[in-house]
N, C-alpha and C positions, 0 to 999 in steps of 0.2 A: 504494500500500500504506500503510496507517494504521502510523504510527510518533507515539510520542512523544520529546520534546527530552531529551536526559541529559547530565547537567555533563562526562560522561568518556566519549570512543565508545570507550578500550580497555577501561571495564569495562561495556559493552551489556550487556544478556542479553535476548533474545526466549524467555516464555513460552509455554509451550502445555497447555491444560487440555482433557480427556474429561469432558462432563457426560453423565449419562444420570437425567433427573428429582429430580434435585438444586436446584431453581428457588433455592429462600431461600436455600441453602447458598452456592450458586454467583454468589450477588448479593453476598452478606457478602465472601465471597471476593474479589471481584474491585475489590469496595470498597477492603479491605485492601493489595491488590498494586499499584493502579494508584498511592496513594502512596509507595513505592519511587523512589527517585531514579533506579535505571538500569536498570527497567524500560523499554526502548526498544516493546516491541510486546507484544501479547498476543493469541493466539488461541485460539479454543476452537472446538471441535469439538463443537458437540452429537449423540449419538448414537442420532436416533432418538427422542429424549422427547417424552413426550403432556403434558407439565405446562408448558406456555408458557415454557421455558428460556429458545429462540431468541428466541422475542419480548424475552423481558424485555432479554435483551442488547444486539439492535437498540433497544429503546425508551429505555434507561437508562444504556449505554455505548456512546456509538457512537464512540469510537476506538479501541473491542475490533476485532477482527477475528471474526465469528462464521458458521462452515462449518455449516450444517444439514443435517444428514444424513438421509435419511428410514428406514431401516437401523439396526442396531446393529454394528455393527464388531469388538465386543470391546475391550478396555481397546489393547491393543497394535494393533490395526487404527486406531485411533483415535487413537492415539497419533502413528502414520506418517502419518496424515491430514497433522495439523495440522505435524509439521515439516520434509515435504515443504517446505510457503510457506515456514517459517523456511528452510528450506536454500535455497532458492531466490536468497531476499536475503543474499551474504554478508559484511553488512557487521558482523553482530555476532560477537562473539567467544566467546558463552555463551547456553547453552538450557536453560533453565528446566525441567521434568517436573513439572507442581505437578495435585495433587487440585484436587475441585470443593469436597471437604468440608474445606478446611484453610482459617485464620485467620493471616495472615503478621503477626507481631508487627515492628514497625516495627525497620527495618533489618535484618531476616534477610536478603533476596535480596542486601544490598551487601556483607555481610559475608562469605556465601558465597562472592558472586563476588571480592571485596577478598584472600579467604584464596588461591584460585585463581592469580590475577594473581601472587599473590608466592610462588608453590611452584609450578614449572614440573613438577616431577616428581609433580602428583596431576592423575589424570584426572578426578575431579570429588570433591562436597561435597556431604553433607546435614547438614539442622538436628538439633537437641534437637526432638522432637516432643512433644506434652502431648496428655493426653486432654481434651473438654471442661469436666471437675472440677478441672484443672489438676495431676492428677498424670502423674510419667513414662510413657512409652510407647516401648517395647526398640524401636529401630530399626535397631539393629547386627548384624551377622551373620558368621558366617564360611561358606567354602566347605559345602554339605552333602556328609555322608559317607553311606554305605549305613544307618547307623545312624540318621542325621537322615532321610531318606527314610521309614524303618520308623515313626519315634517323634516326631513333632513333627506338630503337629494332626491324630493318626490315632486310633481306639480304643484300641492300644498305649501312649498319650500321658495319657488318662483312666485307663487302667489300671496305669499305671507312671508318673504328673505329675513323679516328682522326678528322672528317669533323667540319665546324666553325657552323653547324647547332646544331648541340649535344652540343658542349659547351656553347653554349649560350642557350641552354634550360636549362642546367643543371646548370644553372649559376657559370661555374667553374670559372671566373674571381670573386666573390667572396670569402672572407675569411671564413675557415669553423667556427671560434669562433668568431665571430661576431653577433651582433644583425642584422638580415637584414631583408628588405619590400622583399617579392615576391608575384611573382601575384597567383598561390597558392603548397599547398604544397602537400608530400605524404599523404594521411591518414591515415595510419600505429594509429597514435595519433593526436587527432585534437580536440582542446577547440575553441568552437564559441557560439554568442553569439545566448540564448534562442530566444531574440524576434524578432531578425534576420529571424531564422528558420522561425517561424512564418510568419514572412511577405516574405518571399521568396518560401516557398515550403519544401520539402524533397529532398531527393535526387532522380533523374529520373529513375524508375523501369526500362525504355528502357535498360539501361544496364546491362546486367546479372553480368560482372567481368571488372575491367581494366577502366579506362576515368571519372566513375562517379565523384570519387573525384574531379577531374577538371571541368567540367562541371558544380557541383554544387557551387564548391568556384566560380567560374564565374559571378554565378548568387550571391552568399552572398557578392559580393564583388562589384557589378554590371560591371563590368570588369576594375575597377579602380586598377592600381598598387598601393600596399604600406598599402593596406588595412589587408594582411599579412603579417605574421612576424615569423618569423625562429628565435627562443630564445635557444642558445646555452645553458645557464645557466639552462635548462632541459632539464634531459637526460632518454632517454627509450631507449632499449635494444629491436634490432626487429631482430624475426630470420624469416627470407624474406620466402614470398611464401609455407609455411605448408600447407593450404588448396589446392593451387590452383599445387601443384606440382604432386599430385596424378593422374592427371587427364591430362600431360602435352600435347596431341592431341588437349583436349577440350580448353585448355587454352588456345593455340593459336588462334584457332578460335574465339573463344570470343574475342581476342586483339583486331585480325585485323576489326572485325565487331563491337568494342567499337570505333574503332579509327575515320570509317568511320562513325558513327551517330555521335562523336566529331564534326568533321570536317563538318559533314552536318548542326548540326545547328550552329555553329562558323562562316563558312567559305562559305556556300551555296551550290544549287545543282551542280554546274558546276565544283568548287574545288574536291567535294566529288567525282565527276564523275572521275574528271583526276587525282585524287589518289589511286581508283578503278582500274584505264587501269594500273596506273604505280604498284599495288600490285599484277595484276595478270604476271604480266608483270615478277616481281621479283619470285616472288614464282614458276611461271613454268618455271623461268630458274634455280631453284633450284630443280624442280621437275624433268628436263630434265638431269642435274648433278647425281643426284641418280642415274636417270635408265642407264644409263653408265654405274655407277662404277658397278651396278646390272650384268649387263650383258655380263663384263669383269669379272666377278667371285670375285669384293673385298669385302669380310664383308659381305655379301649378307643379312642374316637376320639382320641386323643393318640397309643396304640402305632399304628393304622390309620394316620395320619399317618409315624408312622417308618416303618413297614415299607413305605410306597409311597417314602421317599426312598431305601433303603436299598438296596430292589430297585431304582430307577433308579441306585446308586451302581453294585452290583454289576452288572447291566448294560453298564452305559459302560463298567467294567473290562474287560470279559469283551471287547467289542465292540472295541475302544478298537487303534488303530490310528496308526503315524506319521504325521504328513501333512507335504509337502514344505518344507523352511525357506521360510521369505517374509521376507526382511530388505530388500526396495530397492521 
């Protein structure tokens, strides 16, 4: 197994990255990480990509470890892939969760892991993230409540931007350079602890894109606040959504049906139901708004466009079904 030499084996950490056609991103990337001092291994999991990922990896890094998938996995399928290996070897003490599209600013991974090491009572750590313009980017979150379901990236959300349900998920009463507990965070970049993992699971295959990360800090965390921690003093650089922009019909789908198995095993079947009535609810009065402007002549191949993602939105609601945890 490809390891690299680290000054400290108690602050290891084994990376593990999901590309899916991220090629340049995922080169920059891994540029960045492999200078890290205790970065001990790095895997990546390609998912499937037709843009010479895998190649570039074997041809350019070959003390990556790189799993070529022929497949798409989903973010969380992909995810199990690759720390499956990490779990395999347990000699390290900390598992990295990093994008393909993030830029690790020199000593984030050690500081992460450094803060770790010395606060036995947090189950893991994310950075200050920056957008590519280098402005901030809200990483923080608190648990979602029925109200964050309803109103946070939903038409609800465009129709009500300033609602007290959003700011309080996004914990904007917090300082952004502050050391702060949330209950969890983006996983853009995410240091937690190896034997955590272990006794909790992987992340739940049920989700193709969108929720997992929350879902599984829930469970690393056992839904205790404070057991996360948003360490400003590391900084990664994330340019949002490269994979999943490609594809922006499917993305939505996958949201609303990440949100609703959120909420189903969070929240139960009866919340999940009356988030269901209230999503179709919103999307076919956005579906009904298109076929208007359609049929007054505005934009027409623009609204044709929406009203084919919008019918596959509601759809997948309508259809939309639990499917069995997958965490091991």
């Amino acid at each position: 197994m490809t390891t690299q030499p680290v000054r400290d084996a108690a602050l290891a950490v084994d990376v593990v990255i999901v590309s899916w056609n991220t090629r340049d991103l995922l080169r920059d990337c891994l540029r960045q990480l492999l200078a890290e001092d205790v970065v001990r291994r790095v895997v990546v999991v390609d998912n499937g990509s037709h843009d010479g990922s895998a190649t570039m990896v074997a041809a350019e890094f070959p003390e990556v470890v790189c799993i070529a998938e022929r497949t798409n996995h989903g973010f969380a399928g992909g995810n199990n892939i690759g720390l499956r290996v990490v779990l395999a070897d347990q000699t390290a003490p900390y598992i990295c969760s990093l994008n393909p599209d993030t830029r690790v600013q020199r000593g984030a991974i050690q500081r992460m892991v450094t803060y770790l090491a010395g606060h036995p009572e947090v189950v893991g750590v994310g950075p200050l993230l920056r957008y590519g313009d280098g402005s901030w980017q809200s990483s923080r979150r608190r648990f979602p409540t029925l109200g964050t379901y309803l109103a946070e990236s939903t038409p609800l959300a465009q129709w009500w931007p300033r609602n007290r349900w959003i700011a309080h998920y996004h914990m904007a009463d917090a300082p952004q350079d502050a050391i702060t507990a949330a209950d969890w965070l983006v996983g853009a970049a995410l240091v937690v602890r190896s034997a955590r993992v272990r006794a909790v699971g992987l992340f739940d295959a049920g989700f193709a894109l969108y929720s997992e990360e929350l879902e599984w800090q829930r469970r690393l965390t056992d839904g205790q606040a404070g057991r996360m921690v948003y360490l400003p003093g590391a900084v990664i650089e994330h340019y949002e959504g490269q994979s999943s922009s490609q594809i922006p019909t499917q993305r939505l789908v996958w949201f609303v049906g990440s949100r609703l198995r959120d909420a189903q095993l969070a929240l139960g079947s009866w919340m999940r139901m009356l988030i269901q009535v209230a999503y179709l609810a919103m999307y076919g009065v956005e579906w009904l708004s298109e076929a208007f402007k359609w049929l007054i002549g505005h934009r027409r191949a623009l609204r044709a466009d929406r009203l084919r993602t919008y019918t596959a939105v509601v759809k997948a609601v309508i259809q939309w079904r639990m499917a069995p945890v997958q965490i091991w």
